[in-house]
PDB file as gemmi writes it, atoms N, CA and C in Angstrom:
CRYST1    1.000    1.000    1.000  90.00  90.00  90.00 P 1                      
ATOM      1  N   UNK A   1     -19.243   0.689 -19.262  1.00  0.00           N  
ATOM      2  CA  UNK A   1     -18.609   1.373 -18.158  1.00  0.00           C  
ATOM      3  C   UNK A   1     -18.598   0.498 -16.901  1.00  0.00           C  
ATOM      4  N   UNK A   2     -19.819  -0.036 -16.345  1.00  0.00           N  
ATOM      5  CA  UNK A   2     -19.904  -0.815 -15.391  1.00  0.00           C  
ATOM      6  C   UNK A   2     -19.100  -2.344 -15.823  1.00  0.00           C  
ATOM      7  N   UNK A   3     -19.258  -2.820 -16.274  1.00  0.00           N  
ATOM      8  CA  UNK A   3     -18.385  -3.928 -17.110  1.00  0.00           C  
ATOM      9  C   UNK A   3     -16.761  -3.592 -16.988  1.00  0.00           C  
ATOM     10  N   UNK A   4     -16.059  -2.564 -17.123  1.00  0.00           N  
ATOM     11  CA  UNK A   4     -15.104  -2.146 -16.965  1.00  0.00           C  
ATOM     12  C   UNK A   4     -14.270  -2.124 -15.558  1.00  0.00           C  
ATOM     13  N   UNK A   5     -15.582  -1.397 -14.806  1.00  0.00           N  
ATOM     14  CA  UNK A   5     -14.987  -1.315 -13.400  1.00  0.00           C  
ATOM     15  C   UNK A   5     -15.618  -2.536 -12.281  1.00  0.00           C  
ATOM     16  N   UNK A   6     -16.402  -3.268 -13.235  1.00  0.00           N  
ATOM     17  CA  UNK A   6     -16.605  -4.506 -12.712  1.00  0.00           C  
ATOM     18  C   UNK A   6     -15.130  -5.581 -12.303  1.00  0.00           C  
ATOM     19  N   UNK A   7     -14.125  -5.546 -14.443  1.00  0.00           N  
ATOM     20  CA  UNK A   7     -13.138  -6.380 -14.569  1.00  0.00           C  
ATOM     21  C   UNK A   7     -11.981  -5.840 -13.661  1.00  0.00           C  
ATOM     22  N   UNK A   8     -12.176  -4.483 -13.116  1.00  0.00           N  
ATOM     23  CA  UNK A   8     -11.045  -4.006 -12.491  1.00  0.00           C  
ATOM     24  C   UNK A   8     -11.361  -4.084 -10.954  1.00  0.00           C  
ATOM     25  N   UNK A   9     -11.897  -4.431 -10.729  1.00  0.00           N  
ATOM     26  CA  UNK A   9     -12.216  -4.369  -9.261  1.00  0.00           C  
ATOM     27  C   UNK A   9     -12.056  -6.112  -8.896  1.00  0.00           C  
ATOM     28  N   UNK A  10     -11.966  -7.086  -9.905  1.00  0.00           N  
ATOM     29  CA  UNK A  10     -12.031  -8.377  -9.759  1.00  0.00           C  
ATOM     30  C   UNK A  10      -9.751  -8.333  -9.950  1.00  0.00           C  
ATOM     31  N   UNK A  11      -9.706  -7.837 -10.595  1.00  0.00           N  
ATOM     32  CA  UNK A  11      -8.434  -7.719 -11.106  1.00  0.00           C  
ATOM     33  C   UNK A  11      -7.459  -7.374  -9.592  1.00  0.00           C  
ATOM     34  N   UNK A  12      -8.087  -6.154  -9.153  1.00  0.00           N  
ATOM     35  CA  UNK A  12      -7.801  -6.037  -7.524  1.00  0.00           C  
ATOM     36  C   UNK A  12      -7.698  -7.162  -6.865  1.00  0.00           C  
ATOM     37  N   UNK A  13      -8.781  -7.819  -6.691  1.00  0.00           N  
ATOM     38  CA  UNK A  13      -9.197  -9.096  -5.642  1.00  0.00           C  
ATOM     39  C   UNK A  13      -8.121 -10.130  -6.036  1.00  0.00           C  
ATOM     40  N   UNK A  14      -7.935 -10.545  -7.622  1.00  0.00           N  
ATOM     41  CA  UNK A  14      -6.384 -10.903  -8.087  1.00  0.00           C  
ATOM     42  C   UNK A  14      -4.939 -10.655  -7.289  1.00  0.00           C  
ATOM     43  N   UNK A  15      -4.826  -9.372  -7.496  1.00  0.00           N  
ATOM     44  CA  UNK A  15      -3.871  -9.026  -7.047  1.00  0.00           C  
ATOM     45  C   UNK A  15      -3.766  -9.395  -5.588  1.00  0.00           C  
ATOM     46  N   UNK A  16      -4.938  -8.866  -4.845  1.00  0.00           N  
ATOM     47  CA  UNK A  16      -4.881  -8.565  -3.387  1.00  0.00           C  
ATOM     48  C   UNK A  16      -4.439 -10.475  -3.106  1.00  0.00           C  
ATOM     49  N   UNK A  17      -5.175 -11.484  -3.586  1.00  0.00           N  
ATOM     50  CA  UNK A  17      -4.875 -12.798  -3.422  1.00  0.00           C  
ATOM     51  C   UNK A  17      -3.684 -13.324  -3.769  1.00  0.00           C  
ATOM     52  N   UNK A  18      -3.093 -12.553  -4.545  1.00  0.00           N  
ATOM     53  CA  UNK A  18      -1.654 -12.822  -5.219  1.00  0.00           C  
ATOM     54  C   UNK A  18      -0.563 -12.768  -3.832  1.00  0.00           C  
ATOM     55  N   UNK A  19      -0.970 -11.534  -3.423  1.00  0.00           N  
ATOM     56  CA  UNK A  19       0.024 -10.843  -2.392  1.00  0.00           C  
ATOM     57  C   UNK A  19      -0.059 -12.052  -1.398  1.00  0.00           C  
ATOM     58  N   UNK A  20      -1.048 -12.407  -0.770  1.00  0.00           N  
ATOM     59  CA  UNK A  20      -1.372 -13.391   0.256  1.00  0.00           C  
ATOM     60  C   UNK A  20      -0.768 -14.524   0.151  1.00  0.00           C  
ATOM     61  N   UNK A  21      -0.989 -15.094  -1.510  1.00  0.00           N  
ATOM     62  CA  UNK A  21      -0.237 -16.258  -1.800  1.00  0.00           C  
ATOM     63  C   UNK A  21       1.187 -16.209  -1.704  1.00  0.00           C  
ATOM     64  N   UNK A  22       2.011 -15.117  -1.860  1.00  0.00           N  
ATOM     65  CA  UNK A  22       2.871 -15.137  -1.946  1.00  0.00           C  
ATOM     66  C   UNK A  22       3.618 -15.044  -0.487  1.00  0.00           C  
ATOM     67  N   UNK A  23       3.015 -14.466   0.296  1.00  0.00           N  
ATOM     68  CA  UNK A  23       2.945 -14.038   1.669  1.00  0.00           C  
ATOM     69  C   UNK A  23       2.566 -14.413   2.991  1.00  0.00           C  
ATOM     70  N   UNK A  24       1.781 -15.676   2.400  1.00  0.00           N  
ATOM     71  CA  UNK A  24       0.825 -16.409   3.484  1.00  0.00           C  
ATOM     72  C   UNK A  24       1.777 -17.512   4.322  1.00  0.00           C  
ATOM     73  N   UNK A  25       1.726 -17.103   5.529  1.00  0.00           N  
ATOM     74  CA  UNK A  25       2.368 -17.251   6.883  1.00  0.00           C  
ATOM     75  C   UNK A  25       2.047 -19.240   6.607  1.00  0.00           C  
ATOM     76  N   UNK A  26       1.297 -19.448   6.260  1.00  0.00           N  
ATOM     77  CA  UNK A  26       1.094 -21.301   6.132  1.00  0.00           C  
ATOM     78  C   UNK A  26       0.729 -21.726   4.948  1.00  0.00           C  
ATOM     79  N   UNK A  27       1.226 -22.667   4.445  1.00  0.00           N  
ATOM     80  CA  UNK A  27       0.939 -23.333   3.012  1.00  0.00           C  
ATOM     81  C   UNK A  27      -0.674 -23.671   3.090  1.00  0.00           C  
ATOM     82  N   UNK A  28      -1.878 -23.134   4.015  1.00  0.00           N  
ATOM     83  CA  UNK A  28      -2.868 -23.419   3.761  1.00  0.00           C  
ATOM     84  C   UNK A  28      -3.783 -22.377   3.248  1.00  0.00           C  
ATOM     85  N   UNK A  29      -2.970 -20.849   3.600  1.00  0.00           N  
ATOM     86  CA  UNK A  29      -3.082 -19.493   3.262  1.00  0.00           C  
ATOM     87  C   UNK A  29      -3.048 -19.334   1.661  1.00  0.00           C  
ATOM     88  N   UNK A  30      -1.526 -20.077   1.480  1.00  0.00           N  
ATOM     89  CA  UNK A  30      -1.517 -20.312   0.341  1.00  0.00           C  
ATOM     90  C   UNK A  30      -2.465 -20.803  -0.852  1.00  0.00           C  
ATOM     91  N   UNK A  31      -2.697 -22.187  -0.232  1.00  0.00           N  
ATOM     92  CA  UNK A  31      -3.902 -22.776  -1.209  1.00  0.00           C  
ATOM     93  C   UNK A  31      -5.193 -22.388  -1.189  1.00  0.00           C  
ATOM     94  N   UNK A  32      -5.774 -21.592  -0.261  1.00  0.00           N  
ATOM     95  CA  UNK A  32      -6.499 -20.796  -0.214  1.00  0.00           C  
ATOM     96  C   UNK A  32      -6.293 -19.881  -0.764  1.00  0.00           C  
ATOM     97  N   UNK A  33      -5.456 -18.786  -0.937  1.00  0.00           N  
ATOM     98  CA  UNK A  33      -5.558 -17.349  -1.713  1.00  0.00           C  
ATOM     99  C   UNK A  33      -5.813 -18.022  -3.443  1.00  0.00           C  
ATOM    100  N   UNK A  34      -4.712 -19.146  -3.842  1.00  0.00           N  
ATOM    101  CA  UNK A  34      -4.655 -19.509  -5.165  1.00  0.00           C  
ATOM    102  C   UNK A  34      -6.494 -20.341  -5.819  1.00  0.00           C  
ATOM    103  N   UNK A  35      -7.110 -20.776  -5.027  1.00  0.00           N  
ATOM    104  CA  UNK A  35      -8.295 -21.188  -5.301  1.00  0.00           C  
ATOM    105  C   UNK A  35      -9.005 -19.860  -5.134  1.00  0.00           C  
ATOM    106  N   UNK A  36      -9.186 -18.941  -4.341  1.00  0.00           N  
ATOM    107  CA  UNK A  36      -9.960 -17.777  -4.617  1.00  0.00           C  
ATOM    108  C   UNK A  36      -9.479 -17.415  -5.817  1.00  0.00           C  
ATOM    109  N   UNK A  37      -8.076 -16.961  -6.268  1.00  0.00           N  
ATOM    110  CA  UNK A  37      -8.211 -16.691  -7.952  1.00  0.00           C  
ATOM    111  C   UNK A  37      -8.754 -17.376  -9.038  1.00  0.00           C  
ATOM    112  N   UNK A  38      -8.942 -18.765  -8.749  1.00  0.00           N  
ATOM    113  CA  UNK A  38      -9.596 -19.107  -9.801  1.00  0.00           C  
ATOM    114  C   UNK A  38     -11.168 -18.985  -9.613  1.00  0.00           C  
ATOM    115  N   UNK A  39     -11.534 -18.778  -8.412  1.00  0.00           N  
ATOM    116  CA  UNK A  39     -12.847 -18.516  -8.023  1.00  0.00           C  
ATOM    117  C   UNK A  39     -13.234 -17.090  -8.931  1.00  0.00           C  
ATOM    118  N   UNK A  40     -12.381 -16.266  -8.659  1.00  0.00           N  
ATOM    119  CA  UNK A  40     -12.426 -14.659  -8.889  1.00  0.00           C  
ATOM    120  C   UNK A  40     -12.485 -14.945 -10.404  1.00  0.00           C  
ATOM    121  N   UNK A  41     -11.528 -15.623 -10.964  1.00  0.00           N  
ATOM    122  CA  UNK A  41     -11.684 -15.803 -12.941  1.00  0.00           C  
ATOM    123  C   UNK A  41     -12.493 -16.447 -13.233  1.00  0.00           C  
ATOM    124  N   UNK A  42     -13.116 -16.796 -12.575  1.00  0.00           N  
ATOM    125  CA  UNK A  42     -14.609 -17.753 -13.101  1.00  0.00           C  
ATOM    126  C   UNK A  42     -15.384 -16.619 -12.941  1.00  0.00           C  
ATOM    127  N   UNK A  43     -15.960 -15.713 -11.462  1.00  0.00           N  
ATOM    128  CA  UNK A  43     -17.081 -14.381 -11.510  1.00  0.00           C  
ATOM    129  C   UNK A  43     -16.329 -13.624 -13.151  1.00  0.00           C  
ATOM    130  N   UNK A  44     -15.106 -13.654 -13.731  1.00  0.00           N  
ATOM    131  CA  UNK A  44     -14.662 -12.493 -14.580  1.00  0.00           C  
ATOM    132  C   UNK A  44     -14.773 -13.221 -15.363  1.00  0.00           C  
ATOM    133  N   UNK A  45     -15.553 -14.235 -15.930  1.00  0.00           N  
ATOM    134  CA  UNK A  45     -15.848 -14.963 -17.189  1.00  0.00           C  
ATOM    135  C   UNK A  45     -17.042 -15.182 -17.245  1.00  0.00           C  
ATOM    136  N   UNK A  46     -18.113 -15.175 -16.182  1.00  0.00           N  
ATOM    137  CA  UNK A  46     -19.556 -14.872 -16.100  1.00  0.00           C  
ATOM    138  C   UNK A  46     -19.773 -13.881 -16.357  1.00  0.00           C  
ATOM    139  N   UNK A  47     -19.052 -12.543 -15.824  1.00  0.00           N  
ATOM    140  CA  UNK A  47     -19.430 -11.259 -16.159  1.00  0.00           C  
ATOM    141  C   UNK A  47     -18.945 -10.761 -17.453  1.00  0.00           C  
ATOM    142  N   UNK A  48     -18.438 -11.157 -17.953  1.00  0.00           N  
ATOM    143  CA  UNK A  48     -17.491 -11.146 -19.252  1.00  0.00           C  
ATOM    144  C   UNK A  48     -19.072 -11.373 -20.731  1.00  0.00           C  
ATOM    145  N   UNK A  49     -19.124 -12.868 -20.107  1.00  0.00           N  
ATOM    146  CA  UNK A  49     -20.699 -13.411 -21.188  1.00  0.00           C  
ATOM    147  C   UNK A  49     -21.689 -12.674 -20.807  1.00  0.00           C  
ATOM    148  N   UNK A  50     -22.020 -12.177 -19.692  1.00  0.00           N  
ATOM    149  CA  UNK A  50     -23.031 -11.383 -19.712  1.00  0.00           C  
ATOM    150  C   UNK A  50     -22.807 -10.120 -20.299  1.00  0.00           C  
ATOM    151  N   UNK A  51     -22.370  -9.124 -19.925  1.00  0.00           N  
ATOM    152  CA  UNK A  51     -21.791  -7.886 -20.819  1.00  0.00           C  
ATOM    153  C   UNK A  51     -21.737  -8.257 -22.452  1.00  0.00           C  
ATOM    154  N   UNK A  52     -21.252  -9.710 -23.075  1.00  0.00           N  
ATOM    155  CA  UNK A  52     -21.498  -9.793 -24.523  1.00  0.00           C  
ATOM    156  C   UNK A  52     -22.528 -10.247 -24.656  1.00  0.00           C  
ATOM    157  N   UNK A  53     -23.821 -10.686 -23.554  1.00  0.00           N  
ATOM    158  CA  UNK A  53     -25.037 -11.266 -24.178  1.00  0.00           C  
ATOM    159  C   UNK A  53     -24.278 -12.646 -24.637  1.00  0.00           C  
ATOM    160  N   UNK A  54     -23.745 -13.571 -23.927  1.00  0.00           N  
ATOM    161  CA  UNK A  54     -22.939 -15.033 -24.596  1.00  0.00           C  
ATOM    162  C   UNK A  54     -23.317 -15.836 -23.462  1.00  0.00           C  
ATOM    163  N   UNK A  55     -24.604 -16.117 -23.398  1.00  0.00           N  
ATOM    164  CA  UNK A  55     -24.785 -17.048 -21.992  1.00  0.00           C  
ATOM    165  C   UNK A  55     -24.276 -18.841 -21.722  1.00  0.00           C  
ATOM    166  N   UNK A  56     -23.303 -19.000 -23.004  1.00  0.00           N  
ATOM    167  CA  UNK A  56     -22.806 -19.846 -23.095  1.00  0.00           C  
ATOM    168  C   UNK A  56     -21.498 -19.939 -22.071  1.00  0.00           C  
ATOM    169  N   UNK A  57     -20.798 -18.877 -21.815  1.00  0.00           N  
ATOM    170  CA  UNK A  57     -19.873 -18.033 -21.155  1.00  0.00           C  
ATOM    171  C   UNK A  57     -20.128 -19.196 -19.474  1.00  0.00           C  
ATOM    172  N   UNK A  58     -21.481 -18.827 -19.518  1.00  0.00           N  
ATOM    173  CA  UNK A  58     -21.810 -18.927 -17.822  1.00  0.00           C  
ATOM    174  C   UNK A  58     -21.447 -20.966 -17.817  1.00  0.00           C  
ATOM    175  N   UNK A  59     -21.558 -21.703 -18.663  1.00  0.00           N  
ATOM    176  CA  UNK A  59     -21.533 -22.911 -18.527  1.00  0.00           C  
ATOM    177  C   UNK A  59     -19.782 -23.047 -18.292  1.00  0.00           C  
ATOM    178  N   UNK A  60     -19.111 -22.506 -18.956  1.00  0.00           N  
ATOM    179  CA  UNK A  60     -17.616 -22.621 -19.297  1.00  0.00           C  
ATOM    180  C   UNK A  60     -17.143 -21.993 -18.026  1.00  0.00           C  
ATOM    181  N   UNK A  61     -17.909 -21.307 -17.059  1.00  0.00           N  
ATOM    182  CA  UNK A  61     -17.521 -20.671 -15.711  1.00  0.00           C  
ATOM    183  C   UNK A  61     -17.734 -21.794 -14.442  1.00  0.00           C  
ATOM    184  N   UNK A  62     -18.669 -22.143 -14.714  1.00  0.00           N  
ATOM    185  CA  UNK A  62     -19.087 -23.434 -13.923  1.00  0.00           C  
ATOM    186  C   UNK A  62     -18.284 -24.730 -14.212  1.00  0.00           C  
ATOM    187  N   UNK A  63     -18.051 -25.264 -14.746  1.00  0.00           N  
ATOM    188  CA  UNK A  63     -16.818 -26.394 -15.383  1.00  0.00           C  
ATOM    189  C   UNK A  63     -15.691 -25.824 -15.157  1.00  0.00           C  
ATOM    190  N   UNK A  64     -15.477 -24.517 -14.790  1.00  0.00           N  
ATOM    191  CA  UNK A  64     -14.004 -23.935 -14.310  1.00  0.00           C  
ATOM    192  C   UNK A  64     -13.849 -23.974 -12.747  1.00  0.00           C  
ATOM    193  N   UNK A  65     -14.781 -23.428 -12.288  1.00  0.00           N  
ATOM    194  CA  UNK A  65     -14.702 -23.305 -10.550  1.00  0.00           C  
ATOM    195  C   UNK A  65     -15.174 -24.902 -10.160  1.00  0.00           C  
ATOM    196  N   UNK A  66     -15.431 -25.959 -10.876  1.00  0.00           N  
ATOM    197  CA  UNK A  66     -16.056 -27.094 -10.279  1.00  0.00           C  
ATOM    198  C   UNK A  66     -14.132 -27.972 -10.529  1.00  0.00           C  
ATOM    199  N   UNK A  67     -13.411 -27.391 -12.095  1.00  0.00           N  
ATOM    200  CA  UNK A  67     -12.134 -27.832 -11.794  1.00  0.00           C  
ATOM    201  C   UNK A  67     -11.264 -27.270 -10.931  1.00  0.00           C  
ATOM    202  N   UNK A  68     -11.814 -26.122 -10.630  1.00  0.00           N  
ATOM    203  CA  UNK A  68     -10.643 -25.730  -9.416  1.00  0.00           C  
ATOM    204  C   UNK A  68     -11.389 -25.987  -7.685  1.00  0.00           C  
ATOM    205  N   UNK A  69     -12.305 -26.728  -8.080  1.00  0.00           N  
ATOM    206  CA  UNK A  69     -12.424 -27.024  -6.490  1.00  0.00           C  
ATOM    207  C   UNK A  69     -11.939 -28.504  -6.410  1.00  0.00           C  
ATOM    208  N   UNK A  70     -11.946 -29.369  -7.718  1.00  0.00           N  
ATOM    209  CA  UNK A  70     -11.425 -31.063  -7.546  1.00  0.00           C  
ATOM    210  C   UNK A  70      -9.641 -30.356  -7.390  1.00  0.00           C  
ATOM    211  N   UNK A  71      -9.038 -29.435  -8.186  1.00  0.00           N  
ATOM    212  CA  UNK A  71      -7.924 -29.157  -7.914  1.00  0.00           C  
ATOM    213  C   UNK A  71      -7.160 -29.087  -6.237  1.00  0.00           C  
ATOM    214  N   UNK A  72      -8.146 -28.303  -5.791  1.00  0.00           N  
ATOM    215  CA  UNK A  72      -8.017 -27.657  -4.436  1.00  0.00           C  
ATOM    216  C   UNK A  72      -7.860 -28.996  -3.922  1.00  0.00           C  
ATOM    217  N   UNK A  73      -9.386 -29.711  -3.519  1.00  0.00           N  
ATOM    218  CA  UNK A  73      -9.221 -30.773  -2.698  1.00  0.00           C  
ATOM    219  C   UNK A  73      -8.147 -31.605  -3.026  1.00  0.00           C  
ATOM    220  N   UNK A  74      -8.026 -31.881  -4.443  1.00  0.00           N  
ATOM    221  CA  UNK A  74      -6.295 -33.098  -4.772  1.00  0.00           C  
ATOM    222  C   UNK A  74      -5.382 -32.143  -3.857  1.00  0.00           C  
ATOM    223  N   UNK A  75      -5.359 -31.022  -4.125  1.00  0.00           N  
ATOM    224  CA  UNK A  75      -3.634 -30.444  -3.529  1.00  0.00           C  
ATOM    225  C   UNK A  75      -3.974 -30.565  -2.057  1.00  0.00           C  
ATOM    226  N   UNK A  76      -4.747 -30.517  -1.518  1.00  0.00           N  
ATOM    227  CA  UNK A  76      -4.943 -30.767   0.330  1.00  0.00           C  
ATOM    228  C   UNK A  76      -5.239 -32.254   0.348  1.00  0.00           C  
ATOM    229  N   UNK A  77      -5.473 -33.204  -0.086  1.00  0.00           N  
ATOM    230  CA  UNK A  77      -5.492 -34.160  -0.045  1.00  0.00           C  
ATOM    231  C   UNK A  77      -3.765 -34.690  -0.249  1.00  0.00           C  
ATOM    232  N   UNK A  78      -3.084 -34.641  -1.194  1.00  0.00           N  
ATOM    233  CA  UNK A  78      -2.072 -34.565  -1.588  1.00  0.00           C  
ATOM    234  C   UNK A  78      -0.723 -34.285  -0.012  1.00  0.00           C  
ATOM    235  N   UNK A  79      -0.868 -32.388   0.117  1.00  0.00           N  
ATOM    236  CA  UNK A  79      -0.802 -32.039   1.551  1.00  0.00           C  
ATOM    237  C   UNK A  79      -0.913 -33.008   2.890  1.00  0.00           C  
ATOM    238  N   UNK A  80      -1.727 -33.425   2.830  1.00  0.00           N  
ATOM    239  CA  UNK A  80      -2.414 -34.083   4.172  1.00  0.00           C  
ATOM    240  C   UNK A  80      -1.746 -35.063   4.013  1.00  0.00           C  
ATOM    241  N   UNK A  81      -1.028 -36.415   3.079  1.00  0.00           N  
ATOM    242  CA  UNK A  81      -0.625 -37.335   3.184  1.00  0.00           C  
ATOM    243  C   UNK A  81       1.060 -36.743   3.231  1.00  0.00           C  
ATOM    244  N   UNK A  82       1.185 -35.567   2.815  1.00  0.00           N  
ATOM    245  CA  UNK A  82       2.675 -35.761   2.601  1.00  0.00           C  
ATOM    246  C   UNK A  82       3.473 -35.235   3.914  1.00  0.00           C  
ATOM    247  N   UNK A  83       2.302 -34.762   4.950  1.00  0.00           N  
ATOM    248  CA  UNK A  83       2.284 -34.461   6.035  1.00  0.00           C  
ATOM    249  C   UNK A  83       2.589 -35.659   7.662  1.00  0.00           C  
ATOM    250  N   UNK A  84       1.912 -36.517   6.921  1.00  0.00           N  
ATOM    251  CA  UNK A  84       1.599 -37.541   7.869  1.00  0.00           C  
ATOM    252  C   UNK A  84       2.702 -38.900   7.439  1.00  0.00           C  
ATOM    253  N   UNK A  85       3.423 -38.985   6.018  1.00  0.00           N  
ATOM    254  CA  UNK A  85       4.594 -39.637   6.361  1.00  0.00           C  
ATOM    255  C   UNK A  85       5.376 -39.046   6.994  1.00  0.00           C  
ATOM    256  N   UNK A  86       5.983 -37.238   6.580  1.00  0.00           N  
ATOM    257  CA  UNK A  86       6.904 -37.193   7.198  1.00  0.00           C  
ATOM    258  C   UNK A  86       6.878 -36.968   8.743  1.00  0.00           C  
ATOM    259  N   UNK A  87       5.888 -36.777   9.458  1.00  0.00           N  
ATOM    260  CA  UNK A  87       5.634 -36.762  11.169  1.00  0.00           C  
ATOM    261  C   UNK A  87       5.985 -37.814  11.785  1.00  0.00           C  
ATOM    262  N   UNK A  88       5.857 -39.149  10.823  1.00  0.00           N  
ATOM    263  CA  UNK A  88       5.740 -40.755  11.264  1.00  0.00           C  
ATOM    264  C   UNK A  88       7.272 -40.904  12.301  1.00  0.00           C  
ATOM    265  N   UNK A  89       7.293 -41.542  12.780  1.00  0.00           N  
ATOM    266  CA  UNK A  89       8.848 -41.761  14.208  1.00  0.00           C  
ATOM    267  C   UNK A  89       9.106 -42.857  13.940  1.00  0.00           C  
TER     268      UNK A  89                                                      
END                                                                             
């Protein structure tokens, strides 16, 4: 039961980040709402192995949020240069 309204309440936080991404007034809103979802599917894959007793789960959550934070920084890194040719005069 708790497991249930655990995945649905993360599923919310999905959504609610979805809206933002889609909505977000600056492309930094953006890359921010889209890294909280993968933040949010990593807590829903920890809680996932725990509820099956699969504490293997929790390693495969950690190797996920550690690729979506090298992700994040490439795409603002990425950002930041593609920023600063086109400003150049």
């Amino acid at each position: 039961m708790i497991f249930f309204l655990t995945l649905s309440i993360l599923g919310i936080s999905v959504f609610m980040c979805l809206v933002r991404a889609i909505k977000g007034p600056t492309p930094f809103d953006r890359i921010l709402s889209i890294s909280s979802i993968g933040t949010i599917i990593a807590i829903g894959i920890s809680v996932h192995g725990f509820a099956f007793n699969r504490p293997d789960f929790v390693d495969i959550s950690l190797m996920y949020v550690l690729l979506n934070f090298l992700g994040t920084i490439a795409i603002l890194r990425y950002y930041k240069i593609k920023n600063k040719k086109t400003n150049v005069i």
